[in-house]
C-alpha positions as CSV (number, residue, x, y, z in Angstrom):
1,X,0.0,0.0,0.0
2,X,1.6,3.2,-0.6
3,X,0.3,6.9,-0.4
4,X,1.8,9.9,-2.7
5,X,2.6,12.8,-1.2
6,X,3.2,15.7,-2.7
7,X,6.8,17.3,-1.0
8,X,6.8,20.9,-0.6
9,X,3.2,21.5,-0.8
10,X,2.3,24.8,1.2
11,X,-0.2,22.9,3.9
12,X,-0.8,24.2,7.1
13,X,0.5,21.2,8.9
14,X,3.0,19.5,6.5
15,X,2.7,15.7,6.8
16,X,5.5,12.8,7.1
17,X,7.7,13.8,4.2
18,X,6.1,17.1,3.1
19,X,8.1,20.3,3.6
20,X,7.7,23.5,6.1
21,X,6.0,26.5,4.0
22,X,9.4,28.4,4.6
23,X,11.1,25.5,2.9
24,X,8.9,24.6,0.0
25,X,9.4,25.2,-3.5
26,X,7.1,23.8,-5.7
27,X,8.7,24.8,-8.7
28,X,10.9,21.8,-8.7
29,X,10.4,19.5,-6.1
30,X,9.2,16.0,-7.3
31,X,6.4,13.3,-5.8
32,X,8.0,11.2,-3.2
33,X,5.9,8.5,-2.5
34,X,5.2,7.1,1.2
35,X,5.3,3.1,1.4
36,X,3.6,2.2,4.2
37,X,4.2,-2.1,4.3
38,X,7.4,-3.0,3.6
39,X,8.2,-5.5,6.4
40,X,8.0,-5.9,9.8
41,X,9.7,-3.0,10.0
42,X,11.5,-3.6,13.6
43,X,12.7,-0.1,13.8
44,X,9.7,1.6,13.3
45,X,11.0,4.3,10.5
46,X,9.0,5.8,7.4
47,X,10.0,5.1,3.9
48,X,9.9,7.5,1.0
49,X,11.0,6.5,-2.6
50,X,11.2,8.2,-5.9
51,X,11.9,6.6,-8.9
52,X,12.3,8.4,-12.1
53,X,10.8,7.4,-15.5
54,X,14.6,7.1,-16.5
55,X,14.7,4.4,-14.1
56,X,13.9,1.6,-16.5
57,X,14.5,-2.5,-15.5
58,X,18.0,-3.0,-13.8
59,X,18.4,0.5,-12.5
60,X,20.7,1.3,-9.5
61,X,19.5,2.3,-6.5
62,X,20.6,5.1,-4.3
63,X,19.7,5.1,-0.2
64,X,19.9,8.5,0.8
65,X,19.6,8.9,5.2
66,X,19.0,12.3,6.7
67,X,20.8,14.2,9.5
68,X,18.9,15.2,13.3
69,X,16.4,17.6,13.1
70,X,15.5,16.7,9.3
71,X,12.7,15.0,7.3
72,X,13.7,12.9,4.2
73,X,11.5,15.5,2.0
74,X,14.0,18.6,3.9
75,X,17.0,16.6,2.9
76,X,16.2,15.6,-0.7
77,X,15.3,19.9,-0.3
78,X,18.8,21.2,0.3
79,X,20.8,18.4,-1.7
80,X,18.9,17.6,-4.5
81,X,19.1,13.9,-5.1
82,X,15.9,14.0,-6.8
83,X,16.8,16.5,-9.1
84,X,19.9,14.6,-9.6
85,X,17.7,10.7,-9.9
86,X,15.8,12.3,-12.7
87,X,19.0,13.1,-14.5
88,X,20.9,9.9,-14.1
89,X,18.3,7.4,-14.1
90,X,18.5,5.8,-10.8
91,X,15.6,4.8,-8.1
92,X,16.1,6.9,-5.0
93,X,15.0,5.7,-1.2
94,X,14.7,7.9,1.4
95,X,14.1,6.3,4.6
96,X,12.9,8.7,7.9
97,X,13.0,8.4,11.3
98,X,10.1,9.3,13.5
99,X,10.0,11.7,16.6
100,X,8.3,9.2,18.6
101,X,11.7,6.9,18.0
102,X,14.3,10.0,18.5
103,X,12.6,14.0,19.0
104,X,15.3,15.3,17.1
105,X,14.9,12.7,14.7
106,X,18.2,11.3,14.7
107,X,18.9,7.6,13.4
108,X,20.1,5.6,16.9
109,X,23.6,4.9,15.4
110,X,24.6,4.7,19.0
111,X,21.7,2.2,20.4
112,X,23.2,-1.3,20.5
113,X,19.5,-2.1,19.3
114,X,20.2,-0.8,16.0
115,X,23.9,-1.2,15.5
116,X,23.7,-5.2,14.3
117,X,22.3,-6.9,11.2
118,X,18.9,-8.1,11.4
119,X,17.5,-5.9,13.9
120,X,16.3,-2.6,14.7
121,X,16.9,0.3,12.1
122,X,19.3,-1.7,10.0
123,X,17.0,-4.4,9.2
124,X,13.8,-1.6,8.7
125,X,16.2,-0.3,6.0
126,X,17.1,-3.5,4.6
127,X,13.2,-4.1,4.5
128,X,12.8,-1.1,2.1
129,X,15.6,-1.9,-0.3
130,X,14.4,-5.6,-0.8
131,X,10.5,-3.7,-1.7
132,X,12.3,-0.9,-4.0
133,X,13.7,-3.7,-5.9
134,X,11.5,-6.0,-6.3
135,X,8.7,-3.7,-6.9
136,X,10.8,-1.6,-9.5
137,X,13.0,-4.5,-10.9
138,X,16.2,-2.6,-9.9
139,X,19.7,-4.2,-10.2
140,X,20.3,-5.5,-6.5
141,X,24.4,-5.4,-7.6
142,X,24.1,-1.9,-7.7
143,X,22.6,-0.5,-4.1
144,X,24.3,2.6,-2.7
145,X,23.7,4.3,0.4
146,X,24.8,7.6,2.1
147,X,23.7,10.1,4.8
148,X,25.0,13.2,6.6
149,X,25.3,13.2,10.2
150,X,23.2,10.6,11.7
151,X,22.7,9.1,8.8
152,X,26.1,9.0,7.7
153,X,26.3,7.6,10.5
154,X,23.7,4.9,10.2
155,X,25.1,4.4,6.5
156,X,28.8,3.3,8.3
157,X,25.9,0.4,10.4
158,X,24.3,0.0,7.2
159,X,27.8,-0.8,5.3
160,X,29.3,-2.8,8.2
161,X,26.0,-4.8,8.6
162,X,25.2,-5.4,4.9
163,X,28.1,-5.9,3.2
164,X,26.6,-8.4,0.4
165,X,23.8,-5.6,-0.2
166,X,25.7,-2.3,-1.0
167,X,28.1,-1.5,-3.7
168,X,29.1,1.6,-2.2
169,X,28.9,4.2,0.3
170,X,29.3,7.9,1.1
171,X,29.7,9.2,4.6
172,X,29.3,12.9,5.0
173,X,30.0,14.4,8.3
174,X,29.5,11.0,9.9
175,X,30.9,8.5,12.1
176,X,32.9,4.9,12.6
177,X,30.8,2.0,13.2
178,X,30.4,1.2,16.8
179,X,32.1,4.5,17.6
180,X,29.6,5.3,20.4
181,X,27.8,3.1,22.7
182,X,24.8,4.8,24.2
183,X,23.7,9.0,24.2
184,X,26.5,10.3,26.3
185,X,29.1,8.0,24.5
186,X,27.9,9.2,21.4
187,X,27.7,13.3,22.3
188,X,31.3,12.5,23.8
189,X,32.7,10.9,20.4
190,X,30.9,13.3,18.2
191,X,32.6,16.5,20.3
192,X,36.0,15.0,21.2
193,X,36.7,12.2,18.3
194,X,36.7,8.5,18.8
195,X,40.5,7.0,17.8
196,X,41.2,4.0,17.8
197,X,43.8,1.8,15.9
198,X,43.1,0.9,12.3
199,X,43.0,-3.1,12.8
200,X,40.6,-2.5,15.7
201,X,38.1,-0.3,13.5
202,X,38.5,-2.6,10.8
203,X,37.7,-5.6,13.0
204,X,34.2,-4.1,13.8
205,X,32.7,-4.0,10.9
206,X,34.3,-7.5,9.6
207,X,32.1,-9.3,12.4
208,X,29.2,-7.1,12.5
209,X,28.3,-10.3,9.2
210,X,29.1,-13.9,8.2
211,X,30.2,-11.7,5.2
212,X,33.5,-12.8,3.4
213,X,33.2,-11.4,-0.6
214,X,34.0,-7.7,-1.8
215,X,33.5,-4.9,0.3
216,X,31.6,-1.9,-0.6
217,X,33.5,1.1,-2.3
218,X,33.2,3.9,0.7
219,X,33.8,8.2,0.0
220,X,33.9,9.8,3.1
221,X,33.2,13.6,3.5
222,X,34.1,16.1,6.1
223,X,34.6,19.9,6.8
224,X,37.4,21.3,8.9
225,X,35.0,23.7,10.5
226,X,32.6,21.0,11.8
227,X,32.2,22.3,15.6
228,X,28.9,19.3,16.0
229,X,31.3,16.1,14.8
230,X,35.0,16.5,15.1
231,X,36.4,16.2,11.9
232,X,38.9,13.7,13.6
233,X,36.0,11.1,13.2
234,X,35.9,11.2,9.0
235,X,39.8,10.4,9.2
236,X,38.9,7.5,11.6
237,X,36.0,6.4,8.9
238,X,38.6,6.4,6.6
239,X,41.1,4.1,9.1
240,X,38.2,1.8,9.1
241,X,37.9,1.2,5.6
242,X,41.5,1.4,4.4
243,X,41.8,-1.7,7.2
244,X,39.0,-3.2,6.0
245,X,39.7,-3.5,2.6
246,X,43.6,-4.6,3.6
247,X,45.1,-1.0,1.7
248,X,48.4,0.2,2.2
249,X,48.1,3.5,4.4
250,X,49.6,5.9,2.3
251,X,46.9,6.7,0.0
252,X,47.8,6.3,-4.3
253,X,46.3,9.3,-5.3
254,X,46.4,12.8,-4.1
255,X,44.2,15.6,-5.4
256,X,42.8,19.0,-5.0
257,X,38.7,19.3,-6.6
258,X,37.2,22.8,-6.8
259,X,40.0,23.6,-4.0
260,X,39.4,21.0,-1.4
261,X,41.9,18.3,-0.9
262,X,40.9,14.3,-1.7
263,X,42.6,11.6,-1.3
264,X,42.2,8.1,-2.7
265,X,43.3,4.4,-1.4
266,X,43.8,1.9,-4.4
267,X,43.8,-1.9,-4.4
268,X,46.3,-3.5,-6.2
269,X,44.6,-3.6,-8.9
270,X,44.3,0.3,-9.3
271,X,41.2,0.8,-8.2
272,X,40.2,3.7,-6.2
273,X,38.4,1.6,-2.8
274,X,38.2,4.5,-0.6
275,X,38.4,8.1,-0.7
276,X,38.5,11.0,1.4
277,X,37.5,14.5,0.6
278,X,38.5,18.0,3.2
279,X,36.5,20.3,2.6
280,X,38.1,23.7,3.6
281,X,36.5,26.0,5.8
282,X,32.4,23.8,5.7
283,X,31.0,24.1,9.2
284,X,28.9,20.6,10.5
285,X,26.7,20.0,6.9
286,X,26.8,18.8,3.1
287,X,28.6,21.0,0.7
288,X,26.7,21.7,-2.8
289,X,27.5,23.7,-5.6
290,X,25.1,26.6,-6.2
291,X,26.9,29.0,-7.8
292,X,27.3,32.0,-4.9
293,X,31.1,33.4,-4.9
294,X,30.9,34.4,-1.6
295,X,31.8,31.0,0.1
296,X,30.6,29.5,2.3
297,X,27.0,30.1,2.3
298,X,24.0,28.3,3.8
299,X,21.7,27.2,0.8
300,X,19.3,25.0,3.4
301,X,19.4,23.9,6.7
302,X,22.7,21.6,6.9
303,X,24.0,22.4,3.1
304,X,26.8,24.9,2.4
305,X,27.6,26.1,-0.9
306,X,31.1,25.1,-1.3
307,X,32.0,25.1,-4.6
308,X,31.4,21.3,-5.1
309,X,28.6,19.1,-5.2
310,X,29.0,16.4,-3.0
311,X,26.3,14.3,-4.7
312,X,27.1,15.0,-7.7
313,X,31.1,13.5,-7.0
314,X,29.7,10.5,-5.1
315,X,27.4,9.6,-8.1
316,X,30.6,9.8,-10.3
317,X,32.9,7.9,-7.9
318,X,30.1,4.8,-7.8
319,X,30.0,4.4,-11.4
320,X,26.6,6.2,-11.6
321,X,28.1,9.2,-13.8
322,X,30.1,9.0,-17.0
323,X,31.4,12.7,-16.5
324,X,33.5,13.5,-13.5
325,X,32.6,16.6,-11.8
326,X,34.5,19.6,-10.7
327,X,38.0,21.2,-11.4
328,X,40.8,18.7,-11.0
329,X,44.3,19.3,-10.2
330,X,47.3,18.0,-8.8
331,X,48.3,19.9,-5.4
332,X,51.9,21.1,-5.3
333,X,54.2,19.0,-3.5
């Protein structure tokens, strides 16, 4: 059974999904469905899909997991992964937590009830992918998921637990797996950083599953002016997944994009597994592209204009884009 509603509708009291008046644009913003029986949905969230008429038979699919204090409607708002579905021709899944689960809406990253496979949020999110593709005949080898904050957060449980299910991954001012056990643990990690040693990190996630193929391909995203999650924690992401994947530490590539420094681990076969990008000066958000020379700027709640479109690179780095984005160089040694 699903419901339509339509996101950014001007309504006096927006429903699940639907946008405040101060945030709506109705210009642009496309239908995001509500899918109300997709399992038995252990951790109790809402799921939101759009799926573009570009998205024919075997098209990827692209999990997208908002921050505290958003609605998946607000975050599709300031990001634009609609916009972005219609012009690459993937299905889009927008999962959203409930106030009566967390007020601020947070994903429970840190709950040891949603941190393993088959439980909790995980398996609520698991639940939705298996009904996106069977009910759209999407290519289950091609499932991607990211999320900013607490959602990038929940996209590290999401990648740890369900390996076999994701391709790839994009973390955007997130955190480790199991980097926080519990509220205080978690508002201590966020402030302070979590470090641990890369074999430890890397051990978490390789028995959070029975799990013993490929791993997924992982970008990780973080400003240095985060003052909500310590910048120190996407460098610890990134010792997570360089231990995971067995890289050598010193990453192969080195590049600056639109002026913000990235860094990529390669396998030995020369492919890029995990990458990192600093973005200079981006306080606790996303970083977009929108044109405004006076950097940074707030386009939405949680999304800075930055001079780069994190989406945008993501979709590239996943195989989802034929053009890479943005003005490449090579930094000066």
């Amino acid at each position: 059974m699903v419901r339509s509603t339509r996101v950014g509708a001007a309504t006096p009291a927006p429903r699940r999904g639907a946008l405040s008046r101060s945030e709506s644009r109705v210009s642009w913003q496309p239908r995001l469905v509500e899918v109300e029986e997709f399992g038995s949905n252990p951790g109790n969230l809402s799921m939101f899909s759009f799926v573009p008429p570009k998205a024919r038979t075997g098209a990827p699919l692209v999990v997208a997991l908002h921050g505290c204090g958003q609605t998946a409607a607000s975050y599709d708002y300031g990001i634009g992964w609609t916009r972005l579905a219609e012009r690459l021709g993937f299905a889009l899944l927008l999962p959203e937590q409930k106030r009566a689960n967390n007020f601020n809406r947070c994903f429970g990253w840190f709950c040891p009830a949603d941190m393993e496979r088959d439980g909790g949020e995980p398996l609520s999110i698991r639940q939705m992918i298996a009904r996106m593709v069977a009910d759209h005949k999407l290519d289950p080898a091609r499932v991607f998921v990211t999320g900013l904050s607490a959602g990038g957060a929940m996209a590290s449980t999401l990648l740890a637990t369900y390996p076999d299910v994701f391709a790839g991954g994009a973390i955007v001012a997130g955190m480790p797996y199991k980097a926080a056990y519990g509220r205080m643990d978690a508002l201590s990690a966020m402030v302070h950083g979590r470090v641990r040693p890369s074999p430890v990190w890397a051990g978490l996630v390789r028995t959070a599953s029975a799990h013993r193929g490929s791993w997924p391909r992982i970008s990780v995203w973080h400003g240095t002016a985060d003052r909500t999650v310590n910048p120190v924690n996407g460098a610890e992401i990134v010792k997570q997944w360089v231990g995971v994947h067995r890289l050598a530490r010193t990453p192969g590539s080195l590049d600056k994009v639109s002026g913000h420094r990235r860094r990529a681990w390669l396998n030995r076969a020369g492919v890029e597994m995990v990458e990192e990008y600093v973005v200079n000066g981006m306080a606790h958000g996303t970083p977009v592209r929108a044109g405004n020379k006076a950097r940074p700027v707030m386009t939405a709640p949680y999304v800075f204009d930055m001079g780069i479109a994190c989406a945008e690179h993501v979709a590239w780095f996943w195989g989802l884009a034929k053009r890479r984005p943005g003005r490449w160089t090579k930094p000066r040694r």
